[in-house]
N, C-alpha and C positions, 0 to 999 in steps of 0.2 A: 504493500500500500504506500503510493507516495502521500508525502505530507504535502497538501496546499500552503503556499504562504498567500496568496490573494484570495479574499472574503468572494463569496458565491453571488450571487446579482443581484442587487438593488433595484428597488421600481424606481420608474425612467421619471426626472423632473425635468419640465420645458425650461429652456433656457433663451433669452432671446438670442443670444450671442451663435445659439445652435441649432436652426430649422430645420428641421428631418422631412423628408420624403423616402417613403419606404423604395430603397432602389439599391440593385444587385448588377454588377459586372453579368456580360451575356454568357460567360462562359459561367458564371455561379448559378445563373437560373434554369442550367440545361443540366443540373447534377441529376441524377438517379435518384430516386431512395433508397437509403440505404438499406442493403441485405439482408432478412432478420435470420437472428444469430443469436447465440446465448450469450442472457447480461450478466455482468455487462459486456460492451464492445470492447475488440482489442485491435491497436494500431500494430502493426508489423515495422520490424526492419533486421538489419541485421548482429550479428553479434560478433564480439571480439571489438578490435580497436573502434573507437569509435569519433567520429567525426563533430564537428560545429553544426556542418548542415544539419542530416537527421537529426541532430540533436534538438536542432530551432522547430525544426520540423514538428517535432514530434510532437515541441511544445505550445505551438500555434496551433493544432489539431486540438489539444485539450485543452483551448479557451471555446470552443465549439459546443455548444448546448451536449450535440448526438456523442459527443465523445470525452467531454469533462471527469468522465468517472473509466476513462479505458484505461484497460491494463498494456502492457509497452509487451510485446510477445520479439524478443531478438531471435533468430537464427539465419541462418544461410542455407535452410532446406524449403526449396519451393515449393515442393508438395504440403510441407508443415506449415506455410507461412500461408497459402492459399486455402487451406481447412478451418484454419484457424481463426484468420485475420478477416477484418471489416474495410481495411486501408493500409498500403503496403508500401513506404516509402526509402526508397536507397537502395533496393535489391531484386531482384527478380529479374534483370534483364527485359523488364515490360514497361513504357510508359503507354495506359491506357485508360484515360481520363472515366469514363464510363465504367470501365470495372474499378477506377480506384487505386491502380496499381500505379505508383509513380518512381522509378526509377530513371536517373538519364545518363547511366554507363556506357549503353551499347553505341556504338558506330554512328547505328543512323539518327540518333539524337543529336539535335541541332535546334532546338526552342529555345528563344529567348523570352525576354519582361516584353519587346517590343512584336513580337512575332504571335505572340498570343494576346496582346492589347496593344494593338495597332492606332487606335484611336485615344491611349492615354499619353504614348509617350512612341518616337521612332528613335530615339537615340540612345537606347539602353540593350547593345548587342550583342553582350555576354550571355553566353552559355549558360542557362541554368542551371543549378543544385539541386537537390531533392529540396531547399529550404525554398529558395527562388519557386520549384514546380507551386510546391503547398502555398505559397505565398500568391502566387498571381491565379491559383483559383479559390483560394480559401481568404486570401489576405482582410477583403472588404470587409468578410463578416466577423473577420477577428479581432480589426479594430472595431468595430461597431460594439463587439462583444465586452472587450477593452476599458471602452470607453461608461460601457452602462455600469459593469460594474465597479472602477476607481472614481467614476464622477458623475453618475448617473447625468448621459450627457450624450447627445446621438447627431452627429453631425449634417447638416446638409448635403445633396448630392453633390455639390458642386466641391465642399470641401473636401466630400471624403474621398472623389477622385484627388486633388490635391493632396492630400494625404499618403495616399496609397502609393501616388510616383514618389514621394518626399522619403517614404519610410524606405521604398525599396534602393532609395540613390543613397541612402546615408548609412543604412545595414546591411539589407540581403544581399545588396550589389557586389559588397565585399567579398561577404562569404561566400558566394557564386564564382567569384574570379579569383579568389585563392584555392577553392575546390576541385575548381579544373585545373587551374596551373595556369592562368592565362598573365604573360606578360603585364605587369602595368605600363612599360612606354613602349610603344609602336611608333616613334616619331617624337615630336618635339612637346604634345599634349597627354597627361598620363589615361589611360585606358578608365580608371578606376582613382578611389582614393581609399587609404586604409584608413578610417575615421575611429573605431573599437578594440584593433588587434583580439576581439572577442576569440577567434580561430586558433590562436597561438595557444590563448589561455585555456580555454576547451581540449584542447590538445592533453596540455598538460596534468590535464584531470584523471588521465587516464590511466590503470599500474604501471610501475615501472617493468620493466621485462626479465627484472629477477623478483616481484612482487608474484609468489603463487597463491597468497593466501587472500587478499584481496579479493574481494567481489565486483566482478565489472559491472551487472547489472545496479549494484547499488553507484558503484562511482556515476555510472550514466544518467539516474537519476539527478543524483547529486547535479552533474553537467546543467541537466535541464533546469534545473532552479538558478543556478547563477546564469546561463543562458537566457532563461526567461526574463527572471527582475531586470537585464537591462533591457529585454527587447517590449517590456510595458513600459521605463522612461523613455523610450524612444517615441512608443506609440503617444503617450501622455505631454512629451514637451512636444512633439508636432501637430500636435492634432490641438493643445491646447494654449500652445505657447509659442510656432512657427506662424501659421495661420493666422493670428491675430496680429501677431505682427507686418506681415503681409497686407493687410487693411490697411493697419498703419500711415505703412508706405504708399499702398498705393493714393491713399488721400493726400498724403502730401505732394505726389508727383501730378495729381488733378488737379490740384488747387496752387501748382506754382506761378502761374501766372499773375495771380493776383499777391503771391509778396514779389515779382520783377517780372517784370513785363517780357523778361529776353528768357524768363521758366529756367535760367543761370540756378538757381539760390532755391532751395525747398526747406521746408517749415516740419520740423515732426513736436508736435504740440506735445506728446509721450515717447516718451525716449522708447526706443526699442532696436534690437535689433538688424541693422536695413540694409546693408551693403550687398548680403547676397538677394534679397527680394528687389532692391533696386535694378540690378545687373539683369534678373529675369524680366520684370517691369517693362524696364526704358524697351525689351526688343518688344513685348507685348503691343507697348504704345507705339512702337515709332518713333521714338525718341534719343536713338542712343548716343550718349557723349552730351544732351546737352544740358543735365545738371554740373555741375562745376564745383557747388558748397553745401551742405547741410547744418540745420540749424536743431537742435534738441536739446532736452532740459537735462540737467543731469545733477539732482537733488537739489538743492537751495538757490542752482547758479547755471548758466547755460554754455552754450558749446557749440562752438562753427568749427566744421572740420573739413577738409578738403574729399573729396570723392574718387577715391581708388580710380587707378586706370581702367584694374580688375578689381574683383571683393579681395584678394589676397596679397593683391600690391601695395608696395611701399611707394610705390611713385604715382603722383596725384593729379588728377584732369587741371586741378589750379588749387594752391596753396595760397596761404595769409601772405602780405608784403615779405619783402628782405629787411626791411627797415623796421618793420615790428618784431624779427624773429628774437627770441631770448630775452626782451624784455618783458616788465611785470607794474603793474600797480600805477602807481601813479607818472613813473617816467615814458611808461607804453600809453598810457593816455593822452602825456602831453605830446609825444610822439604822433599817435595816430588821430590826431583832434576830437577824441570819444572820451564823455566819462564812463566810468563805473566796468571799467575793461581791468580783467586779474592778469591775464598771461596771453602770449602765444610761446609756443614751444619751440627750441632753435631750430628745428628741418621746418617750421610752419604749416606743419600739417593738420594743426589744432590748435584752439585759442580759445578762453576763456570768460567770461562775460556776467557781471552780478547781473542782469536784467535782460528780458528779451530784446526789449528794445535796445537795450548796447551791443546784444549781438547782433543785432539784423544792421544795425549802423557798420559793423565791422564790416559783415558779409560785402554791404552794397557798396563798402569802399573797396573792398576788396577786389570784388570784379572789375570796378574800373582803374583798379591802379595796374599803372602799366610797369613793369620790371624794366630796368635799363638795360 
């Protein structure tokens, strides 16, 4: 019996932040029913060393109503695994949506996140895992599952497609293309990004190879609770901490016109997050390159900061003056004819401001000043 460390489901409270429409991915709505079988259900995979994938796998199948209480059946016998099992993931040499059998060892596997949801995302080209498979047909209803019961909380269509690309680019993605062995550079942009080293650490969960007394099944377990707890913060800050930031930004990017007329200079009235929703944004809108400065509170005092080339870059579409860099308080004031100005930082890629209105004075001098 595994021990649960997350509380079993709470009834769903509205939220305004969270408008639901009952809606499922096309490949979610074409499942089977499931086979009946003696309860409870058990998930299949295989046994001995054991991987990250199944591992995530397994444990995204039991946030699932129909499989919450399965039992984990390991072996490498496929006549035992197909007697037994309700869902067969990592083994078998079969990926067969319909019977449930998801393995992608053999040859002719070649599914990707973009090749079976063509219409969420076309630039996610990695080879899936067994966690990837489970994921792009179970994914939707796992966050949704996720979400009812750490926050009684059920997101909109629209986000919980957002959601779904977000979690697989920032998790599964990983584990997918360390699974396979897939290069990360192909060239001068990496393939992937390791954001968890979750793989490494799962790895290591496993006996050592002079360890005979150890129980695998029990370490596997074990696996899937530290597996799990980070793959519910994952679900919990994107779905409830990504997202809204995302708004955020985009109201600020709508409404830059009206702090400068040339949409230079954006306003985020709540600090959050933005550099990588901006980057997505600007190609959304059609806008790319032409914010310059960001304007956000940041506790008692606010903050103009120049706007990455990239989200990850050190070198900035436009920085504060040269003539303001390094100073502070009252001689950056008289410097830059602004009161109530604390800093800019010596590269200028950040300045500091007691009032909004001192920093939007910054900003707008900013853009117009021209560097010699």
């Amino acid at each position: 019996m595994v021990t649960r460390f997350l509380p079993r489901f709470l009834p769903i409270v509205a939220f305004d932040q969270f408008t639901f429409h009952s809606t499922m991915s096309t490949a979610a709505n074409i499942l089977p029913s499931p086979p009946k079988r003696a309860t409870p259900p058990t998930i299949g995979t295989h046994n001995g060393t054991f991987h990250c994938d199944e591992v995530v796998a397994c444990f995204m199948l039991k946030q699932l109503p129909e499989y919450e209480n399965a039992e984990i059946f390991r072996s490498r016998d496929d006549s035992a695994l197909r007697s037994k099992c309700d869902i067969i993931v990592d083994v078998g040499g079969v990926f067969d949506h319909e019977k449930k059998w998801y393995d992608h060892h053999q040859l002719t596997f070649k599914d990707t996140f973009s090749t079976i949801h063509p219409n969420i995302c076309d630039d996610f080209n990695i080879r899936l895992s067994s966690a990837g498979l489970i994921y792009c047909f179970y994914g939707e209803r796992v966050i949704q599952s996720i979400l009812q019961r750490e926050r009684n909380v059920q997101l909109s269509e629209s986000n919980l497609k957002l959601a779904f690309s977000q979690i697989y680019r920032n998790f599964i993605n990983e584990l997918d293309a360390i699974d396979n062995g897939v290069p990360m550079f192909e060239g001068g942009e990496p393939r992937y990004k390791i954001s968890t080293h979750l793989s490494a650490r799962i790895g290591k969960l496993n006996p050592s190879w002079q360890d005979t007394k150890t129980d695998s099944d029990e370490r596997f377990h074990m696996a899937m609770s530290v597996a799990g707890k980070e793959f519910v913060e994952n679900v919990l800050e994107v779905a409830c901490s990504w997202i809204a930031a995302r708004d955020h930004v985009r109201l600020a990017l709508e409404q830059a016109k009206s702090v400068h007329e040339s949409r230079q200079i954006l306003l985020l009235n709540t600090f959050c997050p933005w550099k990588a929703h901006l980057d997505i944004l600007e190609k959304e809108y059609d806008v790319e390159g032409v914010a310059k400065l960001i304007i956000f509170n940041e506790g008692n005092s606010w903050r103009v900061a120049g706007v990455p080339v990239t989200p990850s870059s050190f070198l900035g579409r436009k920085f504060l003056p040269t003539p303001w860099r390094g100073l502070r308080d009252e001689e950056l004031c008289q410097m830059a004819g602004i009161e109530d100005l604390i800093f800019v930082h010596h590269t200028g890629f950040i300045g500091g401001a007691k009032t909004k209105e001192a920093a939007l004075a910054m900003a707008l001098k900013s853009i117009e000043f021209v560097e010699e």
